[in-house]
C-alpha positions as CSV (number, residue, x, y, z in Angstrom):
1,X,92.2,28.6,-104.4
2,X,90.5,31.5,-106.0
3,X,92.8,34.8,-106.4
4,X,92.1,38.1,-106.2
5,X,95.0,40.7,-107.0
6,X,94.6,44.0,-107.0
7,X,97.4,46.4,-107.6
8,X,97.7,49.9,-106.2
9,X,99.7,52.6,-108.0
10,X,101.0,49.7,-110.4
11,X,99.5,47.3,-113.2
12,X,99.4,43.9,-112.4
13,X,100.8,42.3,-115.1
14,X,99.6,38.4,-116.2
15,X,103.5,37.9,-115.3
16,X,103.3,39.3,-112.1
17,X,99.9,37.6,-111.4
18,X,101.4,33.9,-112.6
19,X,104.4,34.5,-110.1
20,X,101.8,35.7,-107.2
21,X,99.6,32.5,-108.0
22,X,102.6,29.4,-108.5
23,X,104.5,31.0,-105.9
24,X,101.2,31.2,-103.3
25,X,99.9,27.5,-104.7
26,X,103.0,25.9,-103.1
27,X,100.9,26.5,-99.7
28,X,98.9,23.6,-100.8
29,X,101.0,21.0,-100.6
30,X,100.2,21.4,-96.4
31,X,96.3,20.9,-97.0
32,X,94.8,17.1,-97.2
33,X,93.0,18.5,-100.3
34,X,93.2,22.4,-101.7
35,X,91.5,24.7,-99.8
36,X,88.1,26.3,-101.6
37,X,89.6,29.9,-99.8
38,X,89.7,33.3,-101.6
39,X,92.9,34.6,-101.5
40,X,93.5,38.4,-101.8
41,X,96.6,40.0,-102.5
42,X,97.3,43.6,-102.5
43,X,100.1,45.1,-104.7
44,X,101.0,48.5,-103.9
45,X,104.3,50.9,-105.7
46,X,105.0,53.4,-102.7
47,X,106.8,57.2,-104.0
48,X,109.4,55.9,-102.3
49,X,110.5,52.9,-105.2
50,X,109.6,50.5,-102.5
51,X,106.2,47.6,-103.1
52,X,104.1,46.3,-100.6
53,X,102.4,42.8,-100.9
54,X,99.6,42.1,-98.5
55,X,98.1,38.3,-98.6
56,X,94.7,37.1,-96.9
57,X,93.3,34.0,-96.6
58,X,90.5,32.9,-94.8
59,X,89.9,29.5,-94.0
60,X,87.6,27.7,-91.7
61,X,89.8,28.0,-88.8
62,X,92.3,30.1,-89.3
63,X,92.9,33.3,-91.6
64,X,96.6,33.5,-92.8
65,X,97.7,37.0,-93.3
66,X,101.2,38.6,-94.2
67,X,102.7,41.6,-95.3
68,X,106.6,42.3,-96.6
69,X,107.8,45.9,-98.2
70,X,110.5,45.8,-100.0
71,X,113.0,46.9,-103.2
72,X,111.6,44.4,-105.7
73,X,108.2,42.8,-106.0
74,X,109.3,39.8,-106.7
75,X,111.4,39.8,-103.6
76,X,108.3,40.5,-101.8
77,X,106.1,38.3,-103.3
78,X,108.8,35.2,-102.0
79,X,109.2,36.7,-98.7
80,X,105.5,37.1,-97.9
81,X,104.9,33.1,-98.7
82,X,108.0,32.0,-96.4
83,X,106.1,34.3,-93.7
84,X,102.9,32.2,-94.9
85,X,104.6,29.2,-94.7
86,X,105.7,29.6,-91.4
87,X,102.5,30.5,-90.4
88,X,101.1,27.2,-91.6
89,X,103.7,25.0,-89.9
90,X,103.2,26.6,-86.4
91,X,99.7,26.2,-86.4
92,X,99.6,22.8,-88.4
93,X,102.1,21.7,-85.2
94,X,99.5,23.5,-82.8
95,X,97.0,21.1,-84.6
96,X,99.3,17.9,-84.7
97,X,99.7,18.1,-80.4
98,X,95.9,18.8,-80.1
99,X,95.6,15.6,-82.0
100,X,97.5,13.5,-80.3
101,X,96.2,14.9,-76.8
102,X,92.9,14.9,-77.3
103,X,92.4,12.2,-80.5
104,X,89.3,13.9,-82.3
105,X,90.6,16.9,-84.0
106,X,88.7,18.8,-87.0
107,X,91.8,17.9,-89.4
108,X,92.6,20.0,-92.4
109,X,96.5,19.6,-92.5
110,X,98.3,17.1,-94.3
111,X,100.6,14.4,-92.2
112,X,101.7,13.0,-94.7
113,X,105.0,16.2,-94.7
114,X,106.7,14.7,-91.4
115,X,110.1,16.5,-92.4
116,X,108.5,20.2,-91.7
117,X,109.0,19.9,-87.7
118,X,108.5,23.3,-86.1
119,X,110.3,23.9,-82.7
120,X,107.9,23.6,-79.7
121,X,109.4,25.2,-77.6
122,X,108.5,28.4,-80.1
123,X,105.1,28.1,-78.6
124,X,105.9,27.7,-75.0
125,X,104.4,30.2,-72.2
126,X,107.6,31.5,-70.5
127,X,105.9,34.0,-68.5
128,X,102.7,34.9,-67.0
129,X,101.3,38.1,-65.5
130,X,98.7,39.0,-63.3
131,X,97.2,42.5,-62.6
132,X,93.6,44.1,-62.1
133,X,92.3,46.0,-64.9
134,X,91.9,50.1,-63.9
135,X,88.3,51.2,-65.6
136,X,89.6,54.2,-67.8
137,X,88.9,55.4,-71.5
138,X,91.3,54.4,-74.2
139,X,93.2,58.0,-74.1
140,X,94.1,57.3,-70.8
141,X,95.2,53.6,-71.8
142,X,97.6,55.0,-74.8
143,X,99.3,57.3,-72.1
144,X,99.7,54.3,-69.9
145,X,100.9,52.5,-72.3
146,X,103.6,54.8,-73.6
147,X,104.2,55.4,-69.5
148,X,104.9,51.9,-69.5
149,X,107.2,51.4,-73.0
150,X,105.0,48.5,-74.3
151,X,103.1,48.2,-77.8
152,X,100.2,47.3,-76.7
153,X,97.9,47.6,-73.5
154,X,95.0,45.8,-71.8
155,X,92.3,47.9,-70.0
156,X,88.6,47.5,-69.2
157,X,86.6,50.3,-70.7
158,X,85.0,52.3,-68.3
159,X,81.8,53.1,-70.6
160,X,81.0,49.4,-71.4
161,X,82.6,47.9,-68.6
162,X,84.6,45.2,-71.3
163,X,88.2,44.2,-71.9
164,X,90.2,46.1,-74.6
165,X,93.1,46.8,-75.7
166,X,95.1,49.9,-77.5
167,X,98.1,49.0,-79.4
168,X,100.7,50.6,-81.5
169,X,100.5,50.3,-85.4
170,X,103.2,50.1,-87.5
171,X,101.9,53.5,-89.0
172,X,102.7,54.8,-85.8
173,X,98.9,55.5,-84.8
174,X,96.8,53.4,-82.8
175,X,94.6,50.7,-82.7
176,X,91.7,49.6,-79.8
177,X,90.6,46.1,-79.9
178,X,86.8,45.7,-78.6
179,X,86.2,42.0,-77.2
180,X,82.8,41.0,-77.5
């Protein structure tokens, strides 16, 4: 893996920079061979004595992405790769069922680590809804969605006639996702 760390508001040190690449190279040992994936990290000193880390990798199939404020770097730095970690495992046990369903899987993950089980039942469906989709604009769809208490809302767009959805940032602003 190939890393890219960038530090905002604070020098990345070669220390910092060795403990951001053995602590993020333990993610390998889930791989049947290490990825060729560019990983980016983001290293960022708020006024308020706090760091953010933000890590991105994008594989083939799947783009692992974390981010963890805290106190101490460091801290940070092992939080975001448990976060990572767990990532990995939930879909590498997505991967593992698809295999076993359907036989002839695209396999990147290692099976060799049979002691990593990751509960199921985590990625059960325990409820399903149903409603039609009101034509509105996304202002309307933010109001409806803070009517409604949720953190996210589902609409069709009534200038291109396609599904979106608005959804509450941690910022406290908002986002609209555009499907194709």
């Amino acid at each position: 893996m190939n890393y890219h760390v960038r530090g905002e508001n604070i020098e990345v040190t070669p220390a910092i920079r060795e403990y951001v690449e053995k602590k993020i190279s333990k993610l390998e040992r889930y791989f049947n061979e290490a990825p060729d994936a560019k990983v980016n990290v983001n290293l960022r000193f708020n006024p308020d004595k706090s760091s953010k880390v933000e890590v991105t990798i994008p594989l083939p199939h799947l783009v692992l992405r974390a981010e963890e404020t805290n106190s101490d770097m460091y801290a940070a730095i092992d939080l975001i790769t448990d976060k990572l970690e767990r990532q990995i495992r939930k879909h590498k046990t997505k991967v593992n069922r698809k295999f076993r369903e359907k036989g002839n899987v695209d396999f990147q993950f290692s099976v060799t680590n049979t002691n990593d089980t990751y509960d199921e039942e985590e990625l059960e469906v325990v409820r399903t809804k149903r409603f039609d989709l009101k034509p509105m604009d996304s202002e309307e769809a933010i109001l409806q969605m803070n009517l409604l208490g949720h953190n996210f809302y589902v609409f069709t767009n009534a200038v291109t006639n396609r599904t979106n959805v608005v959804y509450k940032r941690k910022d406290g602003r908002y986002g609209l996702i555009e499907a194709h």
